[in-house]
C-alpha positions as CSV (number, residue, x, y, z in Angstrom):
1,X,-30.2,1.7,15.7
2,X,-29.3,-1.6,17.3
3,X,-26.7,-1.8,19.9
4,X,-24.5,-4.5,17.8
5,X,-25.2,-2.1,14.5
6,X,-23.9,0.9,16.1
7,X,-21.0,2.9,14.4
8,X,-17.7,2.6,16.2
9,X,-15.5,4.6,13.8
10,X,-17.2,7.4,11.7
11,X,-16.3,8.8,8.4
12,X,-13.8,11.1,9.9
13,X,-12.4,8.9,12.3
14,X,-11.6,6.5,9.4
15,X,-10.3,9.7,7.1
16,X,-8.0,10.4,9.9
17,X,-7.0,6.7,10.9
18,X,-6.4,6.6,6.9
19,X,-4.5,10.1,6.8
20,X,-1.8,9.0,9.2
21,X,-1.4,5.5,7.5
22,X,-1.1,7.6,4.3
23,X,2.0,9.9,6.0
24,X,3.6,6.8,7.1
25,X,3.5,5.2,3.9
26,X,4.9,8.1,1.9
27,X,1.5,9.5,1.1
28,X,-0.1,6.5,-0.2
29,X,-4.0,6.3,-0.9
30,X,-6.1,4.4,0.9
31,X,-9.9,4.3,-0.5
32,X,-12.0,4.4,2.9
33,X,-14.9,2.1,2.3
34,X,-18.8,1.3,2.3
35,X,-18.7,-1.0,5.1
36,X,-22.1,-1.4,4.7
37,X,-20.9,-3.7,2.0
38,X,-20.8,-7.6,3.4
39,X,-17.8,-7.9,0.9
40,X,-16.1,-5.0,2.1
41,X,-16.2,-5.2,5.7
42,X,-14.8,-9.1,5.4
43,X,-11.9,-7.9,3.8
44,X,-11.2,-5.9,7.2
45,X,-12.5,-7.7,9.4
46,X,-9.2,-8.7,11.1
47,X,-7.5,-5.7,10.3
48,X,-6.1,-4.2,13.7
49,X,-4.1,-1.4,13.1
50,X,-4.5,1.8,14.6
51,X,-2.1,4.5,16.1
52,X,-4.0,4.7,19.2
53,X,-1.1,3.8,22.1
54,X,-3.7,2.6,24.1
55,X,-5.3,-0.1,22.1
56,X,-3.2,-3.3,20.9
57,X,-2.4,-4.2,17.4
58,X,-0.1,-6.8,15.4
59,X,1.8,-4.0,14.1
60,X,1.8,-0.5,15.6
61,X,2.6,2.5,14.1
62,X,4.3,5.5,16.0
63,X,1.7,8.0,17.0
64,X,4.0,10.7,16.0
65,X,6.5,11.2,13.0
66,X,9.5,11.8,15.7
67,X,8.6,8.2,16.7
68,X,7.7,7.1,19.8
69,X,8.4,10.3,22.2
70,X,9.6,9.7,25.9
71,X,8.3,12.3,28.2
72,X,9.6,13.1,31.4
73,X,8.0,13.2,34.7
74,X,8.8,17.4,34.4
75,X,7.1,17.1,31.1
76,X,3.8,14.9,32.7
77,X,3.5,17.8,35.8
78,X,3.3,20.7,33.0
79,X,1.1,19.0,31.2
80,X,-1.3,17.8,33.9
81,X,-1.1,21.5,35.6
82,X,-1.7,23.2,32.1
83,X,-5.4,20.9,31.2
84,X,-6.2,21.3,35.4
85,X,-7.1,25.3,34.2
């Protein structure tokens, strides 16, 4: 495969980009689609959004239902110590 026709988001990345959009929206449905379609992928091509807090978008959506969750330096060290095991 190419290096400009690689896949960047697979069919469960988009299922799970699509879930989360889904819970935010009072369980909407989302059809993912065959963007192997010209037609399809056009539609999204500027499409942005993603939950990811470490990628910009126009509109971002909370990464968590409580909203956006501060954590406190406390909360960084026990984390950090916990994943060094």
């Amino acid at each position: 495969m190419s290096e400009e026709r690689k896949i960047k988001i697979g069919l469960y990345g988009a299922g799970g980009i699509l879930g989360w959009k889904s819970v935010l929206n009072n369980s909407a449905s989302y059809e993912i689609v065959d963007f192997r379609d010209k037609k399809a992928r056009e539609i999204f091509r500027n499409d942005d959004w993603n939950p990811d807090p470490d990628r910009p978008c126009r509109d971002k959506p909370p990464c968590s239902i409580c909203g956006k969750i501060e954590y406190s330096d406390e909360d960084i060290r026990k984390f950090e110590e916990l994943h060094k095991k």
